[in-house]
C-alpha positions in Angstrom: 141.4 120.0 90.8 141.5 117.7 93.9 137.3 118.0 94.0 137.1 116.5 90.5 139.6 114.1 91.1 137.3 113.0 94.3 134.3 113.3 92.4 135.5 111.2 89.7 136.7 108.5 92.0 133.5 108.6 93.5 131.2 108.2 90.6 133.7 105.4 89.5 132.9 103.4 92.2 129.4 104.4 92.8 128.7 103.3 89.0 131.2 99.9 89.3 129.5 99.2 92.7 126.1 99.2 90.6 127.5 97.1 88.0 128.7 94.4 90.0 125.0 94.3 92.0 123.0 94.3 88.5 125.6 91.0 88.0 125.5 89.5 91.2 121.8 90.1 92.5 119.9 87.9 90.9 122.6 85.0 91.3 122.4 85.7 95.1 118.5 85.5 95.2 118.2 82.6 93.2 120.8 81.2 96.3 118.4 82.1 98.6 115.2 81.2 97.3 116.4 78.1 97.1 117.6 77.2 100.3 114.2 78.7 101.8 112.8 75.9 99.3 115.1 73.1 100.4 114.1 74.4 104.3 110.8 74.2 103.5 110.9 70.7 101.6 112.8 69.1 105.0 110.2 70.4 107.6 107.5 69.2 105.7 108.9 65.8 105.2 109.8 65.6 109.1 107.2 67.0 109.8 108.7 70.3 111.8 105.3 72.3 109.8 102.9 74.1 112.2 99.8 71.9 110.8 99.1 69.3 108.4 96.4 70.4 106.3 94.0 67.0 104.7 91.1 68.6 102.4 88.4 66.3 101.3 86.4 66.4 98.4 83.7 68.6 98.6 84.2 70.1 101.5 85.0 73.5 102.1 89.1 74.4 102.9 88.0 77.4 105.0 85.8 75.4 107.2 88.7 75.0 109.7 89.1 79.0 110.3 85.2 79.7 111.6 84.6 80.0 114.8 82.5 76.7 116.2 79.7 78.1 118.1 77.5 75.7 119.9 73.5 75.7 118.4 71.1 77.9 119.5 67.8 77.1 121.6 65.1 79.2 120.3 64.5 82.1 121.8 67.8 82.4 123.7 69.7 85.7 123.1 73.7 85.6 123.5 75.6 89.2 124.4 79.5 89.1 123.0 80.3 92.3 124.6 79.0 94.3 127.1 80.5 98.0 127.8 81.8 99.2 130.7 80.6 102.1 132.5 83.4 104.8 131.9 82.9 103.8 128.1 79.5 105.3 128.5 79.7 108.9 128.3 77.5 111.1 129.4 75.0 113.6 127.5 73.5 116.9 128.0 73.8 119.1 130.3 75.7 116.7 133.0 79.0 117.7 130.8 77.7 120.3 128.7 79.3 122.8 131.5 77.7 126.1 132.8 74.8 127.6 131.4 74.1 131.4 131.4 70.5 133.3 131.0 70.1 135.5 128.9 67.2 138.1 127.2 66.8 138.6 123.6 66.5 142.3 123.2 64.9 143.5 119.9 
C-alpha cells in the first residue's frame, strides 16, 4: 500500500512539474530572447561589437574573409608546407622486417 501511495505522489508531481514548464517555458524564453536583443541593441549602438561591417554596392560581402596574397611574378613557384623528415616514412624492405628464403617444391 505505502509503494502506491509513493508512486502516486510521484506521478503527481512528475505530471504537475510538467504542467507548470508547458506554462512557464515559453514565457521564460521569450524573457530571455529579449534581453539577449536589448544586449545586442546597446553594444552595437556604443559600439562594444567586435567589427563594424560597411558593404558597398557591388562589391562582394565575402571579400573581407580571403586571404590577401601578394601577386605572382611569372614563373615563381611558392611551397605552403613542406614535411618534415619523421613524416616521411619509409618503404620496402628498410621496415618490411626479416626476409626468409625459401624453395618451391612441386
Amino acid at each position: 500500500m505505502e509503494l502506491l501511495k509513493i508512486l502516486a505522489i510521484f506521478l503527481l508531481v512528475f505530471y504537475g512539474l510538467k504542467y507548470l514548464f508547458r506554462l512557464l517555458m515559453p514565457f521564460a524564453l521569450r524573457k530571455m530572447t529579449e534581453r539577449l536583443m536589448n544586449k545586442a541593441q546597446q553594444q552595437q549602438s556604443t559600439g562594444g561589437g567586435r567589427r563594424a561591417y560597411y558593404y558597398t554596392t557591388g562589391g562582394n560581402p565575402f571579400d573581407q574573409f580571403k586571404q590577401q596574397t601578394p601577386p605572382k611574378k611569372e614563373g615563381e613557384v611558392r611551397v605552403d608546407y613542406v614535411p618534415q623528415d619523421e613524416a616521411k616514412s619509409k618503404k620496402g624492405t628498410q621496415t618490411a622486417g626479416e626476409f626468409i628464403d625459401f624453395e618451391e617444391i612441386k
